[in-house]
SEPA-210389 format. One record per residue (C-alpha): y, z, x. Coordinates in pm, 1 decimal, m for minus. Layout:
+----------+----------+----------+
:       c2 :       c3 :       c1 :
+----------+----------+----------+
:        Y :        Z :        X :
...
+----------+----------+----------+
END
This chain:
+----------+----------+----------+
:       c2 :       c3 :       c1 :
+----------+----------+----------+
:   6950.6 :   2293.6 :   1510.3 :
:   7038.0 :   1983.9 :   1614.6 :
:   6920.5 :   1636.3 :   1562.2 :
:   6783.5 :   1424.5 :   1906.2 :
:   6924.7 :   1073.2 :   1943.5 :
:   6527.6 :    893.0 :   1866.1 :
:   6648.1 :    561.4 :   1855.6 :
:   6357.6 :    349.4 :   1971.2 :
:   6614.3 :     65.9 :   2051.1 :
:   6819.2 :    268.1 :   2320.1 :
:   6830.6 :     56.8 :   2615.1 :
:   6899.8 :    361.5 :   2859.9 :
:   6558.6 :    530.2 :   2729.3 :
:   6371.0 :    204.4 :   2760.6 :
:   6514.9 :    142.5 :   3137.3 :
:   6468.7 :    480.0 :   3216.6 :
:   6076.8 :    492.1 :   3070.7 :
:   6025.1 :    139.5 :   3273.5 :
:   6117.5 :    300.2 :   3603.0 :
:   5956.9 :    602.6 :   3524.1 :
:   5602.6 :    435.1 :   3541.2 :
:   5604.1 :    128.3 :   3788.1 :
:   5351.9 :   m114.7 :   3797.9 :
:   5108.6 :   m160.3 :   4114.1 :
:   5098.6 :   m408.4 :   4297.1 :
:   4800.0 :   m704.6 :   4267.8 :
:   4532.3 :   m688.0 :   4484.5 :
:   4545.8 :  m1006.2 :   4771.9 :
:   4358.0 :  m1307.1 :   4589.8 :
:   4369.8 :  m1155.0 :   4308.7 :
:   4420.6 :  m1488.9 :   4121.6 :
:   4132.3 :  m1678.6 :   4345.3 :
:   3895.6 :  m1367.8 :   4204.1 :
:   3976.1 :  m1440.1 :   3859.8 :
:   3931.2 :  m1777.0 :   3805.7 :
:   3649.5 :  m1745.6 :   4004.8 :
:   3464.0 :  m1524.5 :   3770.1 :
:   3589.2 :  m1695.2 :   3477.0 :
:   3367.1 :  m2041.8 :   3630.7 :
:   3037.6 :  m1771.2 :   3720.9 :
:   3070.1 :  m1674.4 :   3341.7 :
:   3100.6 :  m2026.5 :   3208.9 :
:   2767.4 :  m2145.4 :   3360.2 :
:   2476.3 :  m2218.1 :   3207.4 :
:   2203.0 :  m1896.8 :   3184.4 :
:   1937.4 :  m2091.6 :   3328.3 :
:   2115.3 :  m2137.6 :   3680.8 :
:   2063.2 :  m1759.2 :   3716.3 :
:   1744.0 :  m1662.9 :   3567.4 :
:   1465.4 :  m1543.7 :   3796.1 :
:   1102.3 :  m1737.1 :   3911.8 :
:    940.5 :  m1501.4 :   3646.2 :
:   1200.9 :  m1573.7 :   3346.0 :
:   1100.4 :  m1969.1 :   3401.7 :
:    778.7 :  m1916.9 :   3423.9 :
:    761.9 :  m1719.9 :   3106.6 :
:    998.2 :  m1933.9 :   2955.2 :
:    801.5 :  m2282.4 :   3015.3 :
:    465.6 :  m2136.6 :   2928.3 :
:    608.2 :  m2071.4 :   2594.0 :
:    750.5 :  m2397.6 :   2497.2 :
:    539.1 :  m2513.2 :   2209.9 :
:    319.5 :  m2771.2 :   2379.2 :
:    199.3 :  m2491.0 :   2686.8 :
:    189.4 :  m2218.1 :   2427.0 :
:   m199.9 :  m2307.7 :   2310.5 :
:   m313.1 :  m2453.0 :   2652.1 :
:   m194.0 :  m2075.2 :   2790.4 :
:   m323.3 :  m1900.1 :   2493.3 :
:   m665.1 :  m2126.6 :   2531.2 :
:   m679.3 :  m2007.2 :   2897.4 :
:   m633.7 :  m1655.8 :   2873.7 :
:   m873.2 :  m1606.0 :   2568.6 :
:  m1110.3 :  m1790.5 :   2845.9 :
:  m1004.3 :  m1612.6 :   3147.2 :
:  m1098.5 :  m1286.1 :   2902.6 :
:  m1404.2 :  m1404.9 :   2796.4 :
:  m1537.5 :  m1471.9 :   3186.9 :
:  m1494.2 :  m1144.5 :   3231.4 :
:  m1637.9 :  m1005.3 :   2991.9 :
:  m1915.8 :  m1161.0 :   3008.7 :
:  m1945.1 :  m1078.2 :   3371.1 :
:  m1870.8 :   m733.7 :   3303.3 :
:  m2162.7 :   m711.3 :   3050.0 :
:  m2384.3 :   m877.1 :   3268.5 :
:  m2311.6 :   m639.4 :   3545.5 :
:  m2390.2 :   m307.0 :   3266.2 :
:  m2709.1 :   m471.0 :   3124.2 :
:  m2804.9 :   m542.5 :   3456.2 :
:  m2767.6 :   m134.8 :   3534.2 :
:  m2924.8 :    m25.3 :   3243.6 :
:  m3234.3 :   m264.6 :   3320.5 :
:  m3246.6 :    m80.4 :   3624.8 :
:  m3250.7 :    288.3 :   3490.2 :
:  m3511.7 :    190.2 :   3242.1 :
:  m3725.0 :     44.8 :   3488.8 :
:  m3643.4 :    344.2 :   3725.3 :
:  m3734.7 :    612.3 :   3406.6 :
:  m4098.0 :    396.2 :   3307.7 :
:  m4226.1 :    433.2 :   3657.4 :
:  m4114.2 :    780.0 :   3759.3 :
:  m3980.9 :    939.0 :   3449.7 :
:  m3952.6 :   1319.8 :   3640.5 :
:  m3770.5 :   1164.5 :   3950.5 :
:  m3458.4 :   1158.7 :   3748.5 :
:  m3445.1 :   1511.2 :   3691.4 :
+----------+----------+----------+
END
């Protein structure tokens, strides 16, 4: 059997793979695109963030963080209370409803 010439310096096999596999050509502004992605990534987060995101994102800031906290547990607690008042309110009425006419529930 005999040996194959595997030189990886052979100039005829590197000139031959070369042309074998050309390289396509660049898009038009294909520089212009670059660079200009390159600048979107370098600026700052908070350009891009939504409404939401800087809403959330000042409410939390240390000195909002209790008033927010302080208003929601108060927000929760006005309902609540209007909620129970609402189901005592009902169950006043079925009471009332039961003592007068205790069959007309039936």
């Amino acid at each position: 059997m005999e040996k194959e010439n595997s030189n990886p310096n052979d100039e005829n096999l590197s000139a031959l793979l070369r042309s074998a596999r050309p390289a396509p050509s660049l898009p038009p502004r294909f520089q212009e695109s670059v660079w200009r992605r390159i600048e979107e990534s370098e600026t700052p987060a908070t350009a891009r963030v939504s409404r939401l995101d800087a809403l959330v994102s000042w409410a939390l800031r240390p000195r909002f963080a209790l008033a927010a906290a302080v208003v929601l547990v108060a927000a929760g607690s006005l309902v609540g209370a209007r909620e129970g008042n609402q189901a005592a309110h009902l169950d006043a009425q079925s009471r009332y409803v039961t003592s007068v006419a205790p069959n007309s529930l039936r």
